[in-house]
C-alpha positions as CSV (number, residue, x, y, z in Angstrom):
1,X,26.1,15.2,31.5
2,X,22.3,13.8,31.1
3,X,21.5,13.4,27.1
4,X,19.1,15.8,25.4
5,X,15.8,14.4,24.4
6,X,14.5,14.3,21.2
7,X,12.6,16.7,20.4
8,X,10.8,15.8,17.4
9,X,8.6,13.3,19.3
10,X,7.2,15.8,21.2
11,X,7.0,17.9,17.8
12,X,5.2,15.4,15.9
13,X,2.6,14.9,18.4
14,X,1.9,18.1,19.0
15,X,1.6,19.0,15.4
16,X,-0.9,16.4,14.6
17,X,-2.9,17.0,18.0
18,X,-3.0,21.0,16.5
19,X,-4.2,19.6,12.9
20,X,-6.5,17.6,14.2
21,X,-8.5,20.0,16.6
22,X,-8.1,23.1,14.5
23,X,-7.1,22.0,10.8
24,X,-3.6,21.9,9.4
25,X,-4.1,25.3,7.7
26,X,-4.2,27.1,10.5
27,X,-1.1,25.4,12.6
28,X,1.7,28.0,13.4
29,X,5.1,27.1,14.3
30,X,4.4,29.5,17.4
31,X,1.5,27.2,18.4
32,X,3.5,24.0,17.6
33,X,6.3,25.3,19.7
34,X,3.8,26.3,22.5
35,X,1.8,23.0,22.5
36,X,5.3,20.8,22.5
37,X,7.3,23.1,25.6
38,X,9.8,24.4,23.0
39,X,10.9,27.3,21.7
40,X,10.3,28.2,18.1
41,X,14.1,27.8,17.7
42,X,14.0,24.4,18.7
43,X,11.1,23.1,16.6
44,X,13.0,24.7,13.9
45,X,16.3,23.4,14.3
46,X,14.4,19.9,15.0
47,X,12.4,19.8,12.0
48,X,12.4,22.9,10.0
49,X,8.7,23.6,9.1
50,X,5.5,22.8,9.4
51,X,6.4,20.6,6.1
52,X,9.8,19.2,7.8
53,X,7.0,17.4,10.7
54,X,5.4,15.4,8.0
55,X,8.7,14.5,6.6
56,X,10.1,13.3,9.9
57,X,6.7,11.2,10.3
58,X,7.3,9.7,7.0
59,X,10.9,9.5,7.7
60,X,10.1,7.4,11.3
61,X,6.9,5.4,9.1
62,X,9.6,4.3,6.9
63,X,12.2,3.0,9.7
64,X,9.1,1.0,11.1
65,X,8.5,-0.4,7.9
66,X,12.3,-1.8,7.6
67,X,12.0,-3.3,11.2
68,X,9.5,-5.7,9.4
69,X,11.9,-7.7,7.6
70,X,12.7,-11.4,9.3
71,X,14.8,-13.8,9.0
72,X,11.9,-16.0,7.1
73,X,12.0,-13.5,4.1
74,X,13.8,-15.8,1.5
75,X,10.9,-18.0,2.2
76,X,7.7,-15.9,1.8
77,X,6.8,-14.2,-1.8
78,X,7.1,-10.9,-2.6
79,X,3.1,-9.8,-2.2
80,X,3.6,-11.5,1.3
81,X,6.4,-9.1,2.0
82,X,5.6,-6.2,0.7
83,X,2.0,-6.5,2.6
84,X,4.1,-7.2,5.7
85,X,6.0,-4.2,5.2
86,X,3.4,-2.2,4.5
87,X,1.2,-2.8,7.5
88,X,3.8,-2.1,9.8
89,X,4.0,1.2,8.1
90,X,0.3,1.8,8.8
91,X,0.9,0.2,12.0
92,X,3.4,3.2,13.1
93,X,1.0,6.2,11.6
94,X,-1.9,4.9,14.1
95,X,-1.3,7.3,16.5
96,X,-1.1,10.1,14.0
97,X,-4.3,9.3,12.0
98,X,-6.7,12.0,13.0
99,X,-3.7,14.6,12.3
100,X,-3.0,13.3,8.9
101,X,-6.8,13.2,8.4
102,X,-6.6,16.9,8.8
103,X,-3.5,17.0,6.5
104,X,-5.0,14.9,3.5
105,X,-8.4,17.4,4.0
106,X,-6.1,20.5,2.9
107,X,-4.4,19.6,0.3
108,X,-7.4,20.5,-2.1
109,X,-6.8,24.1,-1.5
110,X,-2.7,24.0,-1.6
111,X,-1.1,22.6,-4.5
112,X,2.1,23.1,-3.9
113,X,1.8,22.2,-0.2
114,X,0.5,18.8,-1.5
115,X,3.5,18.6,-3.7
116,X,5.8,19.4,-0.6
117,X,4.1,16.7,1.8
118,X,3.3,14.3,-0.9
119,X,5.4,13.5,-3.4
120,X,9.0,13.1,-2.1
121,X,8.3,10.4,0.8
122,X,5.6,8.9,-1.3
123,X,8.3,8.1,-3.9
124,X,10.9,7.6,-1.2
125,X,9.0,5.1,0.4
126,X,8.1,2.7,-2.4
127,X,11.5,2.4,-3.6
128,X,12.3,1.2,0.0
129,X,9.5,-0.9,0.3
130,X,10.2,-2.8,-3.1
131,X,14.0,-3.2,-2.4
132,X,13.8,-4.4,1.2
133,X,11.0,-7.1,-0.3
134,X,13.7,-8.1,-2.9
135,X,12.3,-6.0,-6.0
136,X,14.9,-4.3,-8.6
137,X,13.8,-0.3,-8.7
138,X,16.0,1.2,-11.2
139,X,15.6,1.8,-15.2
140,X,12.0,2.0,-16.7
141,X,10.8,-1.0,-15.1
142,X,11.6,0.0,-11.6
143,X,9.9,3.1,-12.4
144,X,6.5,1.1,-13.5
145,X,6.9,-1.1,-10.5
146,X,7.2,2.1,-7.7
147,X,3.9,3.8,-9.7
148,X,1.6,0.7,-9.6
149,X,2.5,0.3,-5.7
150,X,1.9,3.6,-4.9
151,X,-1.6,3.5,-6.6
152,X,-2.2,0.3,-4.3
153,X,-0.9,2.5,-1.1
154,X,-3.2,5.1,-2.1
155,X,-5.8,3.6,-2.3
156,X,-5.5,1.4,1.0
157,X,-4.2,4.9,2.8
158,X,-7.7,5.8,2.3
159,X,-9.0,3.4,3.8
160,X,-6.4,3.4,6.6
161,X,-7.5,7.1,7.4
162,X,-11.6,6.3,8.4
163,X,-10.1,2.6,10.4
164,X,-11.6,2.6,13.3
165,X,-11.0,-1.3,14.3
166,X,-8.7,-2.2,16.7
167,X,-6.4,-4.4,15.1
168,X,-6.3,-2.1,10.9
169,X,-8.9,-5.5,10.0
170,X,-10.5,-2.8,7.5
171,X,-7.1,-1.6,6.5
172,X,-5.5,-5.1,5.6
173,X,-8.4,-6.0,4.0
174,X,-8.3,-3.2,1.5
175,X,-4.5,-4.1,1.5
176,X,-4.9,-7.1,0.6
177,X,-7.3,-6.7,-2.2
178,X,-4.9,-4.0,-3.9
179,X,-1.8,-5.7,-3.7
180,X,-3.6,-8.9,-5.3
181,X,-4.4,-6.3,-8.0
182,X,-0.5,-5.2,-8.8
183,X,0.3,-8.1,-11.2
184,X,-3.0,-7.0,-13.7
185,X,-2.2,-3.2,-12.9
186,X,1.5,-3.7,-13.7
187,X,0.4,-5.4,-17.0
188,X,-0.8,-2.6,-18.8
189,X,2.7,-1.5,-18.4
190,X,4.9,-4.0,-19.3
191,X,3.3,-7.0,-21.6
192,X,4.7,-10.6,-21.6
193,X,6.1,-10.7,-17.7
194,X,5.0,-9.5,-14.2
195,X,6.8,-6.6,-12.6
196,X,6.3,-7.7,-9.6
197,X,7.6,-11.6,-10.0
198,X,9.5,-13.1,-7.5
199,X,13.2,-13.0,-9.1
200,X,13.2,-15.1,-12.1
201,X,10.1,-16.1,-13.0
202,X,9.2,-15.3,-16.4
203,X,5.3,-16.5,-16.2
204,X,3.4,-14.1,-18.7
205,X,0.9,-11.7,-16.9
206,X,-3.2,-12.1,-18.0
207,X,-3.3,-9.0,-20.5
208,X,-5.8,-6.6,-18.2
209,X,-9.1,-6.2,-19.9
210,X,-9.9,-2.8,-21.2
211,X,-12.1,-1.2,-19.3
212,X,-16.2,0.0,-20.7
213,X,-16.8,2.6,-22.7
């Protein structure tokens, strides 16, 4: 007997192509199912909502994101892994980023949607990121350390979203300049060591300088 295809593929990309064209307000599971060749059962079973699609692109960002780790990890740094990781998370999203565009653009108006879509694979997926580059997440500390990353992935999604070179250029950049950011961010946390050191080290962190005004 020939084995099912997955449907959510065909799910995902039909939801973002819908959110894109016509805003993500205004996508049905109707037209999700129509624009896919499924029936409303089957997007349901598949994915559950409109919500559940965002959850499964998270879900399949985050797999992406694991794939990144190499053999060569002992020897890089943690800031080198965690930027690897995280570009092969924006790597996989790509395809979706005109969609999520559309997404983002709504959440003004829906509170709780942007609760729903935002916070639990947000949270999900810096914990993963910092434990697959070697970084302890649990206690008060691990708290800090997911928080200051996910400021830096905020604020390089943002980028990410208005990319338009080929290869993310714009996107590592802005990458690049937050994660070289984390050790001062993480120090108006936590005085006297970086949360973000490689296993260890116990180098003091540069107090951050309070900001004007």
């Amino acid at each position: 007997m020939p084995r099912k295809k997955d449907p959510v593929g065909p799910i995902i990309d039909a939801t973002m192509q819908l959110a894109a064209l016509g805003g993500w307000r205004n996508v049905t599971l109707y037209d999700i199912a129509r624009e896919s060749g499924l029936d409303v059962a089957e997007v349901v079973a598949a994915v559950g909502s409109r919500t559940g699609v965002i959850s499964q692109i998270a879900a399949r960002a985050d797999a992406a994101m694991l794939s990144a780790v190499d053999d060569d990890w002992p020897d890089e740094a943690i800031r080198d892994r965690l930027f690897t990781l995280l570009i092969a998370r924006f790597d996989s999203l790509k395809p979706h980023r005109e969609g999520l565009r559309a997404v983002l653009a709504s959440l003004p108006g829906d509170p709780m949607g942007a609760l729903a879509l935002m916070a639990g694979p947000g949270q999900r997926t810096m914990r993963l990121a910092l434990e697959s580059a070697g970084v302890a997440t649990g206690g008060i500390a691990g708290a800090l350390r997911m928080k200051a990353l996910g400021l830096a992935y905020a604020r390089t999604f943002r980028t990410f979203l208005n990319d338009d070179s080929a290869d993310l250029s714009k996107t590592m950049a802005a990458l690049d300049k937050s994660l070289s950011g984390l050790d001062r961010l993480a120090g108006r946390f936590r005085r006297g060591r970086s949360p973000f050191s490689d296993s260890g080290d116990t180098h003091p962190v540069p107090e951050a300088e309070p900001a004007a005004g």
